[in-house]
C-alpha positions, 0 to 999 in steps of 0.5 A, spaced: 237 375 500 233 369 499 234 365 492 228 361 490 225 355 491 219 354 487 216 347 491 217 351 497 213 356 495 209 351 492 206 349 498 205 354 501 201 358 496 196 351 497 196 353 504 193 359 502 188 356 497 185 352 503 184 358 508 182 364 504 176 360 501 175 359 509 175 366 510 171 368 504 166 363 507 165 366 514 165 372 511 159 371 506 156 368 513 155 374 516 156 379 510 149 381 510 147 383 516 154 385 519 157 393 516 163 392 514 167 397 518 167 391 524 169 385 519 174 389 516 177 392 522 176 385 526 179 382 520 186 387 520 187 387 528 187 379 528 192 379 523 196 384 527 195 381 534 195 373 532 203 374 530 205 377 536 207 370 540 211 368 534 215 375 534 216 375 541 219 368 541 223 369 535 226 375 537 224 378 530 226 384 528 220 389 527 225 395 524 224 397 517 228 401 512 223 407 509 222 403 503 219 397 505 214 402 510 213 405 504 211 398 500 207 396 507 202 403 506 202 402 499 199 395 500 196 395 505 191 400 502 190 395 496 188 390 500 183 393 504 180 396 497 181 388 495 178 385 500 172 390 501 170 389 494 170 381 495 166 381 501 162 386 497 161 381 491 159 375 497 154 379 499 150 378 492 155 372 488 156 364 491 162 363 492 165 359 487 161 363 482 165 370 485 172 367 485 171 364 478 170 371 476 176 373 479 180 368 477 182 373 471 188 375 475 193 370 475 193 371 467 194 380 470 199 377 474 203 374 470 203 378 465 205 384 470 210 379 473 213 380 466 212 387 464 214 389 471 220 384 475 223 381 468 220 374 470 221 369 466 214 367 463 215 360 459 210 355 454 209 351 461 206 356 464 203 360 459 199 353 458 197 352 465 195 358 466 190 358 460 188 350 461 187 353 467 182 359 466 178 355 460 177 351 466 174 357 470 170 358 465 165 352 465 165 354 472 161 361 471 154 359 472 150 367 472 150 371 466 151 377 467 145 380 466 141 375 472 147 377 477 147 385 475 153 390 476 156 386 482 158 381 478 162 386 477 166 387 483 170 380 482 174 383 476 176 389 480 179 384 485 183 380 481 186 386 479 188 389 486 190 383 488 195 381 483 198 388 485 198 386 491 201 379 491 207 383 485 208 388 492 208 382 496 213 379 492 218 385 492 218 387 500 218 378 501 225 377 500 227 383 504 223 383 511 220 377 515 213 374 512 211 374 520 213 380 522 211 383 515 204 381 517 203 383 523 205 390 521 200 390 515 195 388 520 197 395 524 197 400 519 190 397 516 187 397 522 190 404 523 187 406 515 180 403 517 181 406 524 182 413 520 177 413 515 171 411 520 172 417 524 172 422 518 165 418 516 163 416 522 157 422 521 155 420 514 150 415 516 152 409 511 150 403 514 156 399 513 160 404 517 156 404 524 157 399 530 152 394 532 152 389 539 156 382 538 153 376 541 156 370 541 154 367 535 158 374 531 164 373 535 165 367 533 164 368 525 168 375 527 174 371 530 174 366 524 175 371 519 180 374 523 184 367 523 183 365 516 185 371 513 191 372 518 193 364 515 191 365 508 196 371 507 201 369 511 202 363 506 201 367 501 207 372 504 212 365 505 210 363 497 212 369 494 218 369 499 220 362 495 217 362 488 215 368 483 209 371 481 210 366 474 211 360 478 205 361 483 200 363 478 196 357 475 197 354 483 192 359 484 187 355 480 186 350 486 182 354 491 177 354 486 175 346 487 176 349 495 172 354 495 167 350 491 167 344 497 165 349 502 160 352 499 157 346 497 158 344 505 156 350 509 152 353 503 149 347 500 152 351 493 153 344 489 156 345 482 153 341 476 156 336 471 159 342 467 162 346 474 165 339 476 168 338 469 170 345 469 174 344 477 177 338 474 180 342 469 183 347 473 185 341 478 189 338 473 192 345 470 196 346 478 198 338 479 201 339 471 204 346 474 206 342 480 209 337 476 213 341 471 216 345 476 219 338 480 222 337 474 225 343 474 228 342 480 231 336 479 234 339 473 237 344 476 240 340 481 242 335 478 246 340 474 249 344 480 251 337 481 256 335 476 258 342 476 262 341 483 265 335 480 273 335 479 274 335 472 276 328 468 284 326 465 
């Protein structure tokens, strides 16, 4: 069993902050005139193969009690539903405005994080998280009423995705992230796989095959990439950290996501988006801070603990 250390977990979830608003990003690149079925099943056999060279090198084991299989199918089908609903809402939102929306989920996050594992859920980071979602708010430009129903589709994904980091977090400890993630990437691949052979002959539009050129290929394997390096941050962070701790980091990947579409869409935020990413860039540092704090703390106790006792 693996014990905590939140600042690793820390940094691995800022790597996931950097690469997922990557992959949204190449994602929205292609969203329109790309069907789903080939990013997601481009997406997911990426994810699969990617780890491969690492297992082979380390000698990992792949084997799994019935339980962790169990976790993996379970979600593995909340992920796909996740990930479909966001490329979905990339299709119709900018990107900043659709992760704002969907920065719900850290607050769903911590509180199932509570109810559920019995995680300890303090002022500290109650605060951040709140400081951190107010935050969030000045970013959210459309109204609901100019974007429509798919301004929607964010909430959705902030609710299967913070099942799916509480899910990540019960399987982390127990099964190696690597080998957890080339797994993941089998059995989506095969679900995916699965679904459009039933509903090949629907004549949905985003269930159908079109020819790959070069240019495709590209935005394809980038999406593969990106989200293969984001989730497996993320499976390392909930390895070293809980739910509670990892939740107002999350806020980072709003100025991320916020620069990339600034530099690949040319979205750039106005003074009221910009006050409202320093908030929740400031929210995370205090988190960071708090928890170093923490840990000193801590070790400092451990070590006058060891010490023989005085006459």
């Amino acid at each position: 069993m693996i014990t905590d250390r939140p600042l690793i977990g820390i940094l691995f979830m800022l790597g996931f902050c950097l690469f997922a608003p990557m992959g949204d990003a190449a994602a929205k690149s292609i969203a329109l005139v790309t069907p789903m079925i080939m990013i997601l099943l481009f997406r997911y056999s990426l994810q699969f193969l990617l780890p491969i060279p690492i297992i082979l090198m380390t000698r990992s084991r792949i084997t799994m009690t019935g339980r962790v299989l169990r976790l993996i199918l379970a979600r593995s089908i909340i992920h796909i539903a996740g990930v479909t609903t966001m490329y979905f809402a990339l299709r119709y939102l900018p990107l900043a405005d659709a992760l704002a929306i969907a920065f719900v989920y850290p607050f769903i996050m911590l509180v199932m994080g509570w109810l559920f594992l019995g995680e300890q859920v303090g002022i500290r980071r109650i605060s951040a998280c709140t400081v951190g979602f107010f935050g969030t708010l000045l970013i959210i430009q459309p109204s609901f009423v100019a974007v429509g129903l798919p301004a929607l589709l964010p909430l959705l994904v902030a609710f299967l995705f913070a099942t799916l980091v509480l899910l990540t977090r019960q399987i982390a400890k127990d099964y190696d992230p690597v080998c957890l993630q080339a797994a993941s990437g089998l059995v989506s691949s095969g679900l995916l796989l699965l679904a459009w052979l039933l509903l090949r002959d629907s004549g949905i539009a985003d269930l159908q095959f079109v020819p790959v050129d070069s240019r495709l290929f590209m935005w394809l394997c980038l999406i593969g990439l990106f989200g293969t390096l984001s989730h497996l941050s993320m499976n390392y962070a909930v390895r070293f950290a809980p739910s509670a701790t990892l939740a107002p980091m999350q806020y980072i990947e709003l100025p991320v996501a916020t620069a990339v579409g600034w530099i690949v869409f040319g979205e750039f935020p106005n003074l009221l988006a910009s006050i409202g990413i320093s908030i929740t860039v400031g929210a995370g540092l205090a988190m960071i801070y708090f928890e170093h704090r923490a840990a000193s703390h801590q070790a400092a106790t451990e070590a006058r603990a060891t010490l023989p006792p005085t006459v």
